[in-house]
PyMOL Python script that loads the backbone (N, CA, C, O; Angstrom):
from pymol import cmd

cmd.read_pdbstr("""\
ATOM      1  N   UNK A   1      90.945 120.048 107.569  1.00  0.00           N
ATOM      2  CA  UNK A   1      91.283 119.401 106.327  1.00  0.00           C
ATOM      3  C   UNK A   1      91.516 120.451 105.249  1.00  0.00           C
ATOM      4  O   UNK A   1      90.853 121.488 105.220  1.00  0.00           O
ATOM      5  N   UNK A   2      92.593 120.129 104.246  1.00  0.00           N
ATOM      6  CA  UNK A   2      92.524 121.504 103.200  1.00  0.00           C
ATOM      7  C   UNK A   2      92.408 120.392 102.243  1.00  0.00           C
ATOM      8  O   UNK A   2      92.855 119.273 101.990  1.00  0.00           O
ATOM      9  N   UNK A   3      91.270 121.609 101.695  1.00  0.00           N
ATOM     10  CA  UNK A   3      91.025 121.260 100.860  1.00  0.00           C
ATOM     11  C   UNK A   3      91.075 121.983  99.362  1.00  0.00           C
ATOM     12  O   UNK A   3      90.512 123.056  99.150  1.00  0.00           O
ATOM     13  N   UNK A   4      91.845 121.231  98.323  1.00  0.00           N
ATOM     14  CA  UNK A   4      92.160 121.613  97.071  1.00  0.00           C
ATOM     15  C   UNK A   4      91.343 122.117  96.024  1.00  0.00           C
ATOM     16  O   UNK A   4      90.219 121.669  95.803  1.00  0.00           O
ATOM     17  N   UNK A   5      91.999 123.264  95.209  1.00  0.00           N
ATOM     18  CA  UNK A   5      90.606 123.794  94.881  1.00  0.00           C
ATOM     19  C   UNK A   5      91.126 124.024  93.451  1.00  0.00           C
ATOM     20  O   UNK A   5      90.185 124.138  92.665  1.00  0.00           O
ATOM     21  N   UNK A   6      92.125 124.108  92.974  1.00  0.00           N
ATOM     22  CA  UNK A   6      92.534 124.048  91.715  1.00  0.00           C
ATOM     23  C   UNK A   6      93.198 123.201  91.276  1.00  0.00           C
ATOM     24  O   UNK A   6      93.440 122.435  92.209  1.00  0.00           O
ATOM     25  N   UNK A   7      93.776 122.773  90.158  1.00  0.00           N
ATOM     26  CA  UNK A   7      94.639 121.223  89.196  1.00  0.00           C
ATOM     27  C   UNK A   7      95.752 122.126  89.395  1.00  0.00           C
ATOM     28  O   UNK A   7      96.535 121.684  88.554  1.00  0.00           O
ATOM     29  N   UNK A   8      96.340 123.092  89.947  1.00  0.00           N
ATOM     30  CA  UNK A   8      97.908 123.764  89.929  1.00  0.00           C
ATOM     31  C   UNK A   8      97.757 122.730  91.445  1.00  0.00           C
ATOM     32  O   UNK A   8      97.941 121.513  91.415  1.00  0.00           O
ATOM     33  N   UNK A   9      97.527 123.217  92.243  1.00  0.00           N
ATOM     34  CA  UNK A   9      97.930 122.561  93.875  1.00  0.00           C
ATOM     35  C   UNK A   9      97.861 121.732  94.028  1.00  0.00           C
ATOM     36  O   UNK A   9      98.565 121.378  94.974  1.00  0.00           O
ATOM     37  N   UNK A  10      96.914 120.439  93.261  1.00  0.00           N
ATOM     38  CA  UNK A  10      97.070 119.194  93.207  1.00  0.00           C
ATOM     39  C   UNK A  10      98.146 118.302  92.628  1.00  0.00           C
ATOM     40  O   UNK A  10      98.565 117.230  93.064  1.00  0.00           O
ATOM     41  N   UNK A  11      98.528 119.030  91.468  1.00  0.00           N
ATOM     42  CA  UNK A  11      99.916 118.695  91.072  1.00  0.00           C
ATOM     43  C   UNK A  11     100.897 118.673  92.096  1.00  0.00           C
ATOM     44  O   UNK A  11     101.432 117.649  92.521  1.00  0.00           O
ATOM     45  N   UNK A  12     101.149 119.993  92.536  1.00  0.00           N
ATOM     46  CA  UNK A  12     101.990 120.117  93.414  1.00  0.00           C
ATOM     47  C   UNK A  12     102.241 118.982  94.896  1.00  0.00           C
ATOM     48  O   UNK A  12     103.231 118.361  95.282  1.00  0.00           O
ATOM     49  N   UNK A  13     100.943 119.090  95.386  1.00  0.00           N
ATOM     50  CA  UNK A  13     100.940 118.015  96.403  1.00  0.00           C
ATOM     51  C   UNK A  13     100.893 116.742  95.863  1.00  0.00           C
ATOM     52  O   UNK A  13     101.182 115.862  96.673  1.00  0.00           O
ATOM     53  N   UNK A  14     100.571 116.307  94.555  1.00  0.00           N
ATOM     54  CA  UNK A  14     101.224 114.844  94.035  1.00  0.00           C
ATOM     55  C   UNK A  14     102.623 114.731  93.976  1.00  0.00           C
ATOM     56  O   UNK A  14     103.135 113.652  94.275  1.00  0.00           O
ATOM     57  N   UNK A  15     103.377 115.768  93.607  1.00  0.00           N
ATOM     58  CA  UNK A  15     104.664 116.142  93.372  1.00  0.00           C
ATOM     59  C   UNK A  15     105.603 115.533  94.380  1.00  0.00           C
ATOM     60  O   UNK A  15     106.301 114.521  94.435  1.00  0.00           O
ATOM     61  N   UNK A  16     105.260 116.849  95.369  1.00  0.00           N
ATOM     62  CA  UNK A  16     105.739 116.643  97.018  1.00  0.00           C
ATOM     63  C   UNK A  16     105.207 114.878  97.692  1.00  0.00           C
ATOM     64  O   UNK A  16     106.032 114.229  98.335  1.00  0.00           O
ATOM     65  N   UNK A  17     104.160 114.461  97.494  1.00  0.00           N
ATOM     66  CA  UNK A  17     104.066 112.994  98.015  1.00  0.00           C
ATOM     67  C   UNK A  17     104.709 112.088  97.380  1.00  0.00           C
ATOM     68  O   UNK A  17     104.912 111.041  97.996  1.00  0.00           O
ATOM     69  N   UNK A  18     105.103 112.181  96.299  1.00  0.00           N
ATOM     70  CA  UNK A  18     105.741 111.579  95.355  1.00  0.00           C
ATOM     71  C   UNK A  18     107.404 111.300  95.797  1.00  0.00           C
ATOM     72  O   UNK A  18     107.888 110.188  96.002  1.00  0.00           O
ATOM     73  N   UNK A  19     107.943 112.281  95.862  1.00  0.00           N
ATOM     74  CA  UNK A  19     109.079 112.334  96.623  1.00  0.00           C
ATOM     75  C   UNK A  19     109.777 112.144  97.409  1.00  0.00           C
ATOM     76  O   UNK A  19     110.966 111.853  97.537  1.00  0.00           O
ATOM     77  N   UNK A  20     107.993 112.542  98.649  1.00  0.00           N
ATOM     78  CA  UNK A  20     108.429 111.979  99.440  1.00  0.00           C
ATOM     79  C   UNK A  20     108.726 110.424  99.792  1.00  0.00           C
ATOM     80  O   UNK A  20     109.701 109.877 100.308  1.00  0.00           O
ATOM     81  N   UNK A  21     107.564 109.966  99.332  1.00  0.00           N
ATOM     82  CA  UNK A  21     107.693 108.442  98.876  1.00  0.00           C
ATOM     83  C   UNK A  21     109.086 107.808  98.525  1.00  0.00           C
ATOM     84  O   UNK A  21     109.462 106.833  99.176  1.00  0.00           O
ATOM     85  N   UNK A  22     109.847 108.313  97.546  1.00  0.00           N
ATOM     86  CA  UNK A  22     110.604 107.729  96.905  1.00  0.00           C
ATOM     87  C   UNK A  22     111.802 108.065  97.651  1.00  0.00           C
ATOM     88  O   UNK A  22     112.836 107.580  97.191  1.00  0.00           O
ATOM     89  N   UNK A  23     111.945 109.015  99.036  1.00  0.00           N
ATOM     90  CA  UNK A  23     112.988 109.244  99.975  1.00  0.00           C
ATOM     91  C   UNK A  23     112.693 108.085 100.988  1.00  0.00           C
ATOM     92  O   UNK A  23     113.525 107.275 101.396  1.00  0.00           O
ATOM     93  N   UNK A  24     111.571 108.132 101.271  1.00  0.00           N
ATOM     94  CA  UNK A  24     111.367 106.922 102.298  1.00  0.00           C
ATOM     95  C   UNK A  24     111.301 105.793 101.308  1.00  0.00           C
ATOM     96  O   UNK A  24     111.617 106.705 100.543  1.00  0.00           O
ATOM     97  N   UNK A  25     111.222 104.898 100.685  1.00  0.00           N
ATOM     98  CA  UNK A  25     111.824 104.124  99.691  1.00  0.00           C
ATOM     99  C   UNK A  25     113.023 103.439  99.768  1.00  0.00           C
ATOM    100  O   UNK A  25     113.335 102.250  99.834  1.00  0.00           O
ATOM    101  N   UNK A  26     113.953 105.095  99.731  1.00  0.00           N
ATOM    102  CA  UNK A  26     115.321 104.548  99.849  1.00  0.00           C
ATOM    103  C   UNK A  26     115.747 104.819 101.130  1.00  0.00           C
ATOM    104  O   UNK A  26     116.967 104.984 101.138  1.00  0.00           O
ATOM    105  N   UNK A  27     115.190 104.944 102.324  1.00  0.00           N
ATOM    106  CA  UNK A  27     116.009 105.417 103.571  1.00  0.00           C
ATOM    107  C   UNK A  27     115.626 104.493 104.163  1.00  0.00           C
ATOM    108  O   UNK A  27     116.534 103.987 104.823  1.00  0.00           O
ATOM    109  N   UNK A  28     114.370 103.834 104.290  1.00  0.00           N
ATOM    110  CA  UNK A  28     113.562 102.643 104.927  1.00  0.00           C
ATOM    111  C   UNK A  28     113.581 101.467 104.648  1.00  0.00           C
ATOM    112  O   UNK A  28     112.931 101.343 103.610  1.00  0.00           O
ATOM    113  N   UNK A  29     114.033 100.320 105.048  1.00  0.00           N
ATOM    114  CA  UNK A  29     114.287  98.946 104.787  1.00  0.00           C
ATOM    115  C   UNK A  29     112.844  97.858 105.020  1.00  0.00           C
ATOM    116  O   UNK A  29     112.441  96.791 104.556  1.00  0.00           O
ATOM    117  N   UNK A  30     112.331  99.027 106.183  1.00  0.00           N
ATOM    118  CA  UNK A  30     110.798  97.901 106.410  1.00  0.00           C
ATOM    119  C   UNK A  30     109.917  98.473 105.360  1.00  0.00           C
ATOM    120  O   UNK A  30     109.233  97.625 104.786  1.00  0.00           O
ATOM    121  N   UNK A  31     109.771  99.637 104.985  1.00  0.00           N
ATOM    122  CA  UNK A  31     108.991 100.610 104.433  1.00  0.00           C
ATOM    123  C   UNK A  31     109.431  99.519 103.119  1.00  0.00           C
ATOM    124  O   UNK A  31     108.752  98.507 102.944  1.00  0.00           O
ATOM    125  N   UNK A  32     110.532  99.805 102.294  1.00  0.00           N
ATOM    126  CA  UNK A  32     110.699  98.680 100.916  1.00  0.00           C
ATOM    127  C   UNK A  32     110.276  97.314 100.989  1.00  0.00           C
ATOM    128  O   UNK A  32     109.984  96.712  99.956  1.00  0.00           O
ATOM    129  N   UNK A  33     110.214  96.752 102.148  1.00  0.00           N
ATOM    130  CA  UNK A  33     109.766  95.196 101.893  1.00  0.00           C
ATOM    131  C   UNK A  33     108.479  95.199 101.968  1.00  0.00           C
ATOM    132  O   UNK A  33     107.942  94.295 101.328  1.00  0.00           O
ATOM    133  N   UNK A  34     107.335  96.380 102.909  1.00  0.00           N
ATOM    134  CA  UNK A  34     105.945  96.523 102.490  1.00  0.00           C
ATOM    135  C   UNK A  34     105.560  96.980 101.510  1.00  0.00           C
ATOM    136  O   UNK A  34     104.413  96.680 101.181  1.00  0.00           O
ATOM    137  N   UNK A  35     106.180  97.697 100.823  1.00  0.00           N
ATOM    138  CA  UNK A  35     105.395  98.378  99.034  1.00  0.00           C
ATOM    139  C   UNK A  35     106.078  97.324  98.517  1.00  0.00           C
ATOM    140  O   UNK A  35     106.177  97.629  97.329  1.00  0.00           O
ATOM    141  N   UNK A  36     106.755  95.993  98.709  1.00  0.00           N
ATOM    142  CA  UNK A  36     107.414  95.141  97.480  1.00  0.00           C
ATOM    143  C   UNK A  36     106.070  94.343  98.068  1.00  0.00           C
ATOM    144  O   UNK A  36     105.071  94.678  97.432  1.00  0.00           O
ATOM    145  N   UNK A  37     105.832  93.509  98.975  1.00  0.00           N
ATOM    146  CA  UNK A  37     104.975  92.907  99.629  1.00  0.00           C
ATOM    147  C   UNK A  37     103.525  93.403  98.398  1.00  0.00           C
ATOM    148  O   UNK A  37     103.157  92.727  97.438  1.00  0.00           O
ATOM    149  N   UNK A  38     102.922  94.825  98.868  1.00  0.00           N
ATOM    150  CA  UNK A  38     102.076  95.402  98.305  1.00  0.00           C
ATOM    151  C   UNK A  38     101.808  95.200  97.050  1.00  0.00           C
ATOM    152  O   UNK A  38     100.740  94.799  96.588  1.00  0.00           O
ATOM    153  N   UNK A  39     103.064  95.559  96.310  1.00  0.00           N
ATOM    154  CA  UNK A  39     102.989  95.926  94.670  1.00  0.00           C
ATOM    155  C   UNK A  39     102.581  94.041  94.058  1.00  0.00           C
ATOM    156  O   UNK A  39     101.974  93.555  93.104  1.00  0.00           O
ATOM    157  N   UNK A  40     103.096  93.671  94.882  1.00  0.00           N
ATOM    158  CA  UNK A  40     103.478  92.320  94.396  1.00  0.00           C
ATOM    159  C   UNK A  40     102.330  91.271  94.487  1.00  0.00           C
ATOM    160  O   UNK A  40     102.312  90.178  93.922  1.00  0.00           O
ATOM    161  N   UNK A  41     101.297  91.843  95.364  1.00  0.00           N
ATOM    162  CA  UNK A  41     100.200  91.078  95.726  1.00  0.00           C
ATOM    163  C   UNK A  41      99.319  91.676  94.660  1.00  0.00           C
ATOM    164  O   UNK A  41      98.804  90.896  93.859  1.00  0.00           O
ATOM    165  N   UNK A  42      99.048  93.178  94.538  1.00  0.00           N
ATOM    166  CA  UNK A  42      98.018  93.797  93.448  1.00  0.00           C
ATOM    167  C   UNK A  42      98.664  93.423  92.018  1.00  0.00           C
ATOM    168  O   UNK A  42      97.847  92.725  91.417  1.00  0.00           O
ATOM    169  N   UNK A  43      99.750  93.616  91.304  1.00  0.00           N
ATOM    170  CA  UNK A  43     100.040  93.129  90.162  1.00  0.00           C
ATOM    171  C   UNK A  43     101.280  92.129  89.984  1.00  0.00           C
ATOM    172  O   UNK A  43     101.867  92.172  88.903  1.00  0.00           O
ATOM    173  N   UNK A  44     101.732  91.209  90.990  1.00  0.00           N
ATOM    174  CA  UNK A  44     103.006  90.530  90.681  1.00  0.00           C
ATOM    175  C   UNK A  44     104.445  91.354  90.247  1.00  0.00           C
ATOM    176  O   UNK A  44     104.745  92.533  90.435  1.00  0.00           O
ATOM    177  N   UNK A  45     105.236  90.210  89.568  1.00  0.00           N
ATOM    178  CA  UNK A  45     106.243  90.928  89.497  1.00  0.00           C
ATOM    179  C   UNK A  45     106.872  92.186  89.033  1.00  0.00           C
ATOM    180  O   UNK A  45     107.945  92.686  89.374  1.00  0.00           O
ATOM    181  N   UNK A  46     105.815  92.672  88.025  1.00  0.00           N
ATOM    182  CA  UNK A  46     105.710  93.515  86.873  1.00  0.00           C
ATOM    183  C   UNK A  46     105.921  94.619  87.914  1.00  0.00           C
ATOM    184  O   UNK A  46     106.958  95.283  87.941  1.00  0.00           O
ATOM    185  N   UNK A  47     104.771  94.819  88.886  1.00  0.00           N
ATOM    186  CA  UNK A  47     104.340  95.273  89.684  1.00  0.00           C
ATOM    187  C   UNK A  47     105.372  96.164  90.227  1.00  0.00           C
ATOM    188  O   UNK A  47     105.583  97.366  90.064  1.00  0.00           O
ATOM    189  N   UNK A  48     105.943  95.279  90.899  1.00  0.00           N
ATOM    190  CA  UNK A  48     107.542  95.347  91.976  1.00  0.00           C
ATOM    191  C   UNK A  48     108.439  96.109  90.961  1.00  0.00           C
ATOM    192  O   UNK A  48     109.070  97.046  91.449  1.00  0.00           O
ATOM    193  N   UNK A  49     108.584  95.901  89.805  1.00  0.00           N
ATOM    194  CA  UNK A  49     109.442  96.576  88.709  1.00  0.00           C
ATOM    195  C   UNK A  49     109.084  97.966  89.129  1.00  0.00           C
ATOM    196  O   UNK A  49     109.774  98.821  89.685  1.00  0.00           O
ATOM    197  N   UNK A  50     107.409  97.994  88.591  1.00  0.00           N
ATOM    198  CA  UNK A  50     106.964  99.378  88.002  1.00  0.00           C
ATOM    199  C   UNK A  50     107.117 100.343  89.183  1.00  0.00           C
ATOM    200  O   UNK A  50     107.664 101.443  89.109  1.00  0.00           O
ATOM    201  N   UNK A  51     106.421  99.657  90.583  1.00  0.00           N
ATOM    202  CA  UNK A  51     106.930 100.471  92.342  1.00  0.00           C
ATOM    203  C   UNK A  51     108.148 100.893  92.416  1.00  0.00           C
ATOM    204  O   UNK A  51     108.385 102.057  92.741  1.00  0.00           O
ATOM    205  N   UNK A  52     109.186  99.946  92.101  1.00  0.00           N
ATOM    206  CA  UNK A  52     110.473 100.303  92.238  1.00  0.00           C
ATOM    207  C   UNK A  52     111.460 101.388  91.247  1.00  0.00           C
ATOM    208  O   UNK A  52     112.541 101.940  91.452  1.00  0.00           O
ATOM    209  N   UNK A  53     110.576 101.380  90.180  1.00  0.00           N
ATOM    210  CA  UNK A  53     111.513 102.322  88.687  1.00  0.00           C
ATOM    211  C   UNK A  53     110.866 103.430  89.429  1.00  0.00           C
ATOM    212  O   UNK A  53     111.632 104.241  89.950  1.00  0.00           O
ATOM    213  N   UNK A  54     109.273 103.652  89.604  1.00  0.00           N
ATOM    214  CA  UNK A  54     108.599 105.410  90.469  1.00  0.00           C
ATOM    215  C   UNK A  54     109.527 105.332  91.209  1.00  0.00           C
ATOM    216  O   UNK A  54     110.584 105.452  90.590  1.00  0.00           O
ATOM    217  N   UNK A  55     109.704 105.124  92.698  1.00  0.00           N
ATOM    218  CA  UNK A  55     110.399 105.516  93.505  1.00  0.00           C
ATOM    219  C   UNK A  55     111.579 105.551  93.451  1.00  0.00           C
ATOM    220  O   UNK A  55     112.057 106.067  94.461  1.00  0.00           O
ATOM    221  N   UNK A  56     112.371 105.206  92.658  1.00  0.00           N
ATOM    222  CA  UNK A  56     113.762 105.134  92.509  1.00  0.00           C
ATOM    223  C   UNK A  56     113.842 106.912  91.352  1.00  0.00           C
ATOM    224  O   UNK A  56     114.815 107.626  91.597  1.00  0.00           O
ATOM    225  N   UNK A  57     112.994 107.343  90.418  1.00  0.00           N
ATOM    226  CA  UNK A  57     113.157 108.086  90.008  1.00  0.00           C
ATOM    227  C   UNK A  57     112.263 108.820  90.500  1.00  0.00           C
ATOM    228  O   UNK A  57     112.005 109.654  89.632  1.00  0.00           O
ATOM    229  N   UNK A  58     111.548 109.020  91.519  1.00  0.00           N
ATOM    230  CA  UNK A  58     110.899 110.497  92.279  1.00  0.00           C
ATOM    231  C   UNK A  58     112.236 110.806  93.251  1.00  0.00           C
ATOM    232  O   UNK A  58     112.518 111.964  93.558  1.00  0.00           O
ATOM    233  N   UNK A  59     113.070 109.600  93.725  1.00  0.00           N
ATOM    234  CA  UNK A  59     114.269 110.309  94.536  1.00  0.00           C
ATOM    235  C   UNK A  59     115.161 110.822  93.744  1.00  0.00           C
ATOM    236  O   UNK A  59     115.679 111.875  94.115  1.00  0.00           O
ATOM    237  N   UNK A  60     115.626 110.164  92.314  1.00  0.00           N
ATOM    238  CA  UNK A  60     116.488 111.258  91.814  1.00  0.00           C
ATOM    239  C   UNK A  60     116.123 112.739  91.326  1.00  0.00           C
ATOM    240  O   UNK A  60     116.846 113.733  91.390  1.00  0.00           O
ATOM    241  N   UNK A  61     114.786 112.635  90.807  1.00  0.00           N
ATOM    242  CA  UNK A  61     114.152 113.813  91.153  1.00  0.00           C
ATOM    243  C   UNK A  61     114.411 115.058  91.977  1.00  0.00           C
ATOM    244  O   UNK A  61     114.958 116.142  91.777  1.00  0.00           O
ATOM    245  N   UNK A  62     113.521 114.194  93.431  1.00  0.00           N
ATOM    246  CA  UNK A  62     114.155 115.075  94.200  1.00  0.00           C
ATOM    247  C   UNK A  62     115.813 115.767  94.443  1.00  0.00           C
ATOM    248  O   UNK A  62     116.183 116.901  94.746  1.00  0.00           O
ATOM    249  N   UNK A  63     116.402 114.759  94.210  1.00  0.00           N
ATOM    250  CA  UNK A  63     118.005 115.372  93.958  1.00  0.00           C
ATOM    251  C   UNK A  63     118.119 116.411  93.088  1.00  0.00           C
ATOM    252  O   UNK A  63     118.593 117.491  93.438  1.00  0.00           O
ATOM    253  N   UNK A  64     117.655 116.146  91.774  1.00  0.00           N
ATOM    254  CA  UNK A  64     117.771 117.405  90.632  1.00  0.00           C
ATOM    255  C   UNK A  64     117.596 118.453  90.942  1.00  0.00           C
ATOM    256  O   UNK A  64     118.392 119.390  90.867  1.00  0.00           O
ATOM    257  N   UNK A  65     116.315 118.453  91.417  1.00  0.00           N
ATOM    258  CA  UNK A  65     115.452 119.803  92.222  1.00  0.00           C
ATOM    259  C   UNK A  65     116.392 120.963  92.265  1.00  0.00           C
ATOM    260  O   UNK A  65     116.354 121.942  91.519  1.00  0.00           O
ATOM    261  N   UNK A  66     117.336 120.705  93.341  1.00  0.00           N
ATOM    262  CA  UNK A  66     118.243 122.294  93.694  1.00  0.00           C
ATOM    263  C   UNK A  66     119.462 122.159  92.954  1.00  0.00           C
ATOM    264  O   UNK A  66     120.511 122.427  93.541  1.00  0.00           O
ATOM    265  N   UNK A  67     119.499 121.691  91.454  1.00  0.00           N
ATOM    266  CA  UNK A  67     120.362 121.668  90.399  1.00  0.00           C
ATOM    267  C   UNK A  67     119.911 122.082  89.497  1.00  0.00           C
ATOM    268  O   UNK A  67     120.662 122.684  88.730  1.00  0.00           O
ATOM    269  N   UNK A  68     118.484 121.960  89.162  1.00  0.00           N
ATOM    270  CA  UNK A  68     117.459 122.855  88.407  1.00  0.00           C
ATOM    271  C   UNK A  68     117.259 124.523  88.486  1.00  0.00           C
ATOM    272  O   UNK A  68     117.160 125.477  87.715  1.00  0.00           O
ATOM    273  N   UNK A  69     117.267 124.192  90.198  1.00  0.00           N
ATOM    274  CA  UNK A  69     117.136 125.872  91.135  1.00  0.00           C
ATOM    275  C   UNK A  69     118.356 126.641  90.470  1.00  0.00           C
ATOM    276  O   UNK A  69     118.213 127.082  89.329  1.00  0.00           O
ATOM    277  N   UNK A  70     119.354 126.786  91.041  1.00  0.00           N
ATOM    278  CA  UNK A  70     120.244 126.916  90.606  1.00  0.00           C
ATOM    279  C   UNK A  70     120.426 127.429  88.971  1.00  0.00           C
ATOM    280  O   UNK A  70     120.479 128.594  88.577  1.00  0.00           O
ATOM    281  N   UNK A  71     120.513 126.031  88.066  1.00  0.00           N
ATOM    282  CA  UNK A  71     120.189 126.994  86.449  1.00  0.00           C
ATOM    283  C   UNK A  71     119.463 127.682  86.427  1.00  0.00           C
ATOM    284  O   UNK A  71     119.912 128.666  85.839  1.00  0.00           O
ATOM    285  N   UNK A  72     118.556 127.824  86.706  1.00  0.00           N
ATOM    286  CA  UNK A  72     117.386 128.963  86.726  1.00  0.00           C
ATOM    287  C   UNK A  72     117.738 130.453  86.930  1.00  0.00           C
ATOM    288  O   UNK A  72     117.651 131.492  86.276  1.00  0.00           O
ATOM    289  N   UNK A  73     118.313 129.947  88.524  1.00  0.00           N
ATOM    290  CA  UNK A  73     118.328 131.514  88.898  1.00  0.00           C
ATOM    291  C   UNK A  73     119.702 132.038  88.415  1.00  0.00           C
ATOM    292  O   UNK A  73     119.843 133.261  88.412  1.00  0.00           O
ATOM    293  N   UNK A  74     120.690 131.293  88.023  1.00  0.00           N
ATOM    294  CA  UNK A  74     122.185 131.941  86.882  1.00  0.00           C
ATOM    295  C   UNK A  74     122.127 132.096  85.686  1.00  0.00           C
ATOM    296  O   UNK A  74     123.103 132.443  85.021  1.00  0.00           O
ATOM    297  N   UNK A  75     120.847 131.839  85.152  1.00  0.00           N
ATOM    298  CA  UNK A  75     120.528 131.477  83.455  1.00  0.00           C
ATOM    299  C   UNK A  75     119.292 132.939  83.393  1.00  0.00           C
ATOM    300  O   UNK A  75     118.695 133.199  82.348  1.00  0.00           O
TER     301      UNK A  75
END
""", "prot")
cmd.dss("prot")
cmd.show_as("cartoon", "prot")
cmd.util.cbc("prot")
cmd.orient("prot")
C-alpha cells in the first residue's frame, strides 16, 4: 500500500483520479448510468447535475493538460 505522506501527492493523486474518472465517464455507457443511478439516489437531481458538470470538466481538463505543456515549455 503507498502510503501518502505530504498535501503535494495527495493533490496530485486526487488530480490523476479525477480524470481519470471523467475519461471513463465519457468512454463508458454502463459506467454513466451507475454514477447517474448513484448521484441520484444520495442527492437527486441536483446531484446528477453536479456528477455530471465534475466529470464532464475533469475530461476537458484532461484535454488542456498537453496545451498547457506546451505554453509552458515555448513561453
Amino acid at each position: 500500500m503507498i502510503r501518502i505522506t505530504s498535501g503535494g501527492d495527495a493533490s496530485l493523486i486526487g488530480l490523476i483520479r479525477l480524470t481519470a474518472a471523467g475519461w471513463h465517464y465519457v468512454l463508458s455507457p454502463s459506467y454513466r448510468f451507475k454514477k447517474h443511478r448513484e448521484w441520484r439516489k444520495i442527492a437527486g437531481t441536483m446531484g446528477v447535475i453536479y456528477g455530471v458538470a465534475s466529470c464532464l470538466l475533469a475530461f476537458v481538463f484532461s484535454l488542456l493538460i498537453p496545451v498547457m505543456a506546451c505554453l509552458v515549455t515555448h513561453y
